[in-house]
N, C-alpha and C positions, 0 to 999 in steps of 0.2 A: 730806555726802552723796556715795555714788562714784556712778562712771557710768555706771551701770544706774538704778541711783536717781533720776538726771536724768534717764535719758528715760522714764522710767515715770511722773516726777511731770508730764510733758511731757502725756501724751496716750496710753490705750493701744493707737490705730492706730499711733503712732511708734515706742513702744518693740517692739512685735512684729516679730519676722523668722520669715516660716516657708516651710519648700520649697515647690515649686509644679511639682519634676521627676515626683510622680504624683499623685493622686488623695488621697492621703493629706493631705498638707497637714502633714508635722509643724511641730513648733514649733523655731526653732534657739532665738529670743530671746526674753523673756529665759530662758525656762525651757526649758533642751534638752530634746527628748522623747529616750526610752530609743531609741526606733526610729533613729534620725538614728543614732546609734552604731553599729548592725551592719546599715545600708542599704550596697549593692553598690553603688547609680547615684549619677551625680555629682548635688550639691545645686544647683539654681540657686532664689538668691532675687530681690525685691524691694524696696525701702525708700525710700518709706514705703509700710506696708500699705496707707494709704487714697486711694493713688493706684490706684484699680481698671483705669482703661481704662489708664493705663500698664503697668500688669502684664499687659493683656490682650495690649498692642502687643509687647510683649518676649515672652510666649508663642508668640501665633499668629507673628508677621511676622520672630523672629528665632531664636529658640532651633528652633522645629518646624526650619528649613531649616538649619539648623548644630548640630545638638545631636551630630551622627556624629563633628565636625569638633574638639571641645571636649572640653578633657582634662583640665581641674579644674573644681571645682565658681566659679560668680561671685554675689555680690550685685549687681544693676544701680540704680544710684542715680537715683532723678528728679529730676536737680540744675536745678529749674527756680526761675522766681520766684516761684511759690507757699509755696516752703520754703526763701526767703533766710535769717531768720534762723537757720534749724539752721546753715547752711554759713559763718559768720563767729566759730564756735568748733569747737576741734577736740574737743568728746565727740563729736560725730557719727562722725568718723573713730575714734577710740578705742574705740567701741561696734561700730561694723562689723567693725572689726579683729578683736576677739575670737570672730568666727563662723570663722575661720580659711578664708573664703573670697577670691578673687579680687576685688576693690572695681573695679566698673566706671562710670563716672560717662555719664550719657545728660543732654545740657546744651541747655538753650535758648541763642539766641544771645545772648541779656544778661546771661549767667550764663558765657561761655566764659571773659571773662579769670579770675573768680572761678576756675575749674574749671583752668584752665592753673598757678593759683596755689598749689591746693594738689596737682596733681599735679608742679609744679614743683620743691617743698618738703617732699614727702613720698611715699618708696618706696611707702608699704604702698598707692595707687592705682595698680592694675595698666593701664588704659588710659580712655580717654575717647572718648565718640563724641560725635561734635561735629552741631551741630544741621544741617547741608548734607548730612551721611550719607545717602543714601537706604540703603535694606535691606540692598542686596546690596556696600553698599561697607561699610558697618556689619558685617557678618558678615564677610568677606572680611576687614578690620582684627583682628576678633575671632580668628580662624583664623591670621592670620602674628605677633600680636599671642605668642601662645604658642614661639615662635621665633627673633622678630627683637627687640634691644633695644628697650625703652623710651622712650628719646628718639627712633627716630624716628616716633615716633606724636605728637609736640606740636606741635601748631600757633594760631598766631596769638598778637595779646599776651597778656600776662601781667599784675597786678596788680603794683604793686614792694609790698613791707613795708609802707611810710607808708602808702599807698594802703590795702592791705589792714586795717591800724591802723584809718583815718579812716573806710572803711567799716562796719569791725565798733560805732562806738564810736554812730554816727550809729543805728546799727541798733537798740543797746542803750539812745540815747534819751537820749544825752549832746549837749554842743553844740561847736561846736570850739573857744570860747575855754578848755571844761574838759578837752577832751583838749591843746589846746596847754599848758598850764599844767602839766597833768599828766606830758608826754612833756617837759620844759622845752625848747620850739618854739616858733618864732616864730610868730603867728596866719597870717602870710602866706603859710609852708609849708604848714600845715593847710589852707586853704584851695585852695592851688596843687595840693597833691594829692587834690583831694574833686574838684575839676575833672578833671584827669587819670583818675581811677577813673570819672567820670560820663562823659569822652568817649570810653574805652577800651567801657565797658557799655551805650552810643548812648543815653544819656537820664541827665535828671534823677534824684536820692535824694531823691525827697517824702515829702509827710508818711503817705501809704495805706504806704509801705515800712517806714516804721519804727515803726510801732506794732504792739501784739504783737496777735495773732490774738483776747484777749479783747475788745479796745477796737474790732474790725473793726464789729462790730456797734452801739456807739453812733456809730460812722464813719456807719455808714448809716443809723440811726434818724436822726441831725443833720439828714442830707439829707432825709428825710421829712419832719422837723421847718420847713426851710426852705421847705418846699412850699407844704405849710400857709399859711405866713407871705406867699410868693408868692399865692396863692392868695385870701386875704383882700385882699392890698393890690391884686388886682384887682377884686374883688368891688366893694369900697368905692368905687372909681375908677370905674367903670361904671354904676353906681349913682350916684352924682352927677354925671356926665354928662347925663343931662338935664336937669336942675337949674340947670345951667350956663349954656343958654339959647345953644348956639351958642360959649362961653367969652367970654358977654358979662356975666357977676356973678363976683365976684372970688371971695368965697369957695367957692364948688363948683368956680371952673377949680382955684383953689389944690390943693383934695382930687383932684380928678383927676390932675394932673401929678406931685402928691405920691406917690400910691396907684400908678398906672404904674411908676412909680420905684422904688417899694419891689418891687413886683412883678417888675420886669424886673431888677432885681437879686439878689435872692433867688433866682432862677430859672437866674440863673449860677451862681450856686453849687449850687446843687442838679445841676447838670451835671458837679461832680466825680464823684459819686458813683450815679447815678442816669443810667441812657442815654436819653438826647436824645427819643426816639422816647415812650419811658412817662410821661418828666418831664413832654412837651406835649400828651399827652394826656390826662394827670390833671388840667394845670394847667387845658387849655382845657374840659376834659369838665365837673367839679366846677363850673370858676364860671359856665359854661351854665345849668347847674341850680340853683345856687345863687343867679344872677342871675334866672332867673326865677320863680323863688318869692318873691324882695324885687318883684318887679316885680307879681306878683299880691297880695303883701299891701299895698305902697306904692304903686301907679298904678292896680289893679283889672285890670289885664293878665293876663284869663283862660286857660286852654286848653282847648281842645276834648279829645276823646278822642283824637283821632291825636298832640295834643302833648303827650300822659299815655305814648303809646307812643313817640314819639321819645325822650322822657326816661328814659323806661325804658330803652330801646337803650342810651342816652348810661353808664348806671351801669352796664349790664350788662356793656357795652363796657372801664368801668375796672376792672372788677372782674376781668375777662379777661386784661387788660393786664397786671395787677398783681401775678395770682398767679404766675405763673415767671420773673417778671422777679425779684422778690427771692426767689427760690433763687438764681438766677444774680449776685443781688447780698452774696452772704454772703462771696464774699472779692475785693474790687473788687479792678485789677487796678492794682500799683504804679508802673507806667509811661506 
């Protein structure tokens, strides 16, 4: 497969480049429009297409106040941690290349040695703006950037090779005793530099970093799943608490301490994936309600009509919780 091929089988928000210097909107990638070939005005794009508010921010906040200033057409890359895996092989770079634009890279700061690495190691990225930029030192780069060399636009570390190796390999879902094996390296070096790369990029490579964008999603089903499980084993624990007698019969303290346990475990881990705030409100909201309906079928623990509308609130409440909380949970955050 070449490398158009790759990133079309990718997703067709990534494989798209298209202008955004007017109203038109042609297509550079992967299908050049006719138009792009006898336009006057210089191209500026974005990549990836489905970075919206970033292409909004490269619009309004830097191109409108520098577009006078800019004398070749730039792609501005969102070299953020949302899109590590693109940037730990070079078709990304191979594919922008071919738009025969200026490759700008716009990098969060756990992504800079990444971004210093491959503008390190390869011409074809014309500059970097680094995540400390405010606008106006950001355009002002962009503007002496066409003038003054190259190097002296790099700053801060750099990935070495190994480093960049052990990252790409972790990414792709290998472990280091197969990339040691594989590079014939000691496991020791491997490790030595997955360290280095992890203190260079101020955090851990866990496991939300390395799995690919399909599996993001039963990432966060798990955690629902966990919930659940939290969930029951409070239920069951609260419910054999009065049974308990004070935790004066062994068997109900048993289920109690047991059920907590299970609960308040489960409920850590559902904090990987799932923010603290919606996790303790589903967790505490549901077994309210769920405890008191065991309570009205097993103790005769009725409600009146104001506790048909409390509980009411209590559902309506997770139901509110729940719904934008997982949009915002569709691609948790790696760090």
């Amino acid at each position: 497969m070449d490398k158009e091929g790759t990133m079309k089988s990718l997703n067709n928000n990534f494989a798209r480049v298209t202008c955004m210097s007017c109203p038109s909107h042609c297509e550079v990638k992967p299908n050049a429009s006719l138009r792009v070939s006898f336009c006057q005005e210089y191209c500026f794009c974005t990549w990836p297409e489905a970075s919206r508010y970033f292409s909004l921010g490269i619009m309004e906040g830097l191109l409108k106040q520098q577009y006078h200033y800019l004398y070749l057409g730039c792609v501005f890359v969102d070299f953020s941690i949302s899109y590590l895996r693109f940037f730990t092989d070079k078709k990304w770079l191979d594919y922008l290349y071919e738009t025969k634009l200026k490759i700008v890279l716009v990098c969060d700061r756990h992504l800079r040695p990444l971004a210093n690495y491959w503008y390190k190691h390869h011409k074809d990225i014309f500059l970097i703006i680094y995540q400390q930029d405010n606008l106006k030192s950001a355009g002002d780069k962009l503007k002496k950037r066409f003038i003054y060399q190259r190097d002296a636009f790099f700053h801060g570390l750099s990935l070495s090779t190994l480093e960049f190796d052990v990252l790409g390999a972790l990414i792709a879902g290998e472990d280091c005793n197969h990339l040691a094996r594989g590079r014939h390296l000691d496991i020791r070096a491997v490790y030595a530099a997955k360290r280095r790369a992890e203190k260079k990029m101020g955090a851990d490579i866990n496991t939300p970093c390395i799995i690919s964008p399909t599996q993001i999603g039963r990432y966060i089903m798990k955690g629902w799943l966990f919930l659940v499980i939290a969930i029951v084993g409070e239920v069951i624990a609260t419910s054999a608490l009065k049974s308990s007698e004070g935790f004066t019969k062994l068997a109900p303290s048993a289920v109690v301490i047991i059920g907590y346990g299970i609960a308040f475990y489960f409920l850590s881990l559902v904090l990987k994936s799932i923010p603290v705030g919606v996790a303790y409100a589903v967790w505490s909201g549901l077994g309210v309600v769920i405890i008191t309906a065991i309570a009205w079928l097993l103790h005769g623990q009725k409600l009146d009509a104001w506790g048909f509308v409390g509980m009411g609130l209590i559902i309506a409440a997770f139901l509110l919780a729940r719904s934008p909380s997982w949009k915002s949970l569709r691609r948790p955050t790696p760090w």
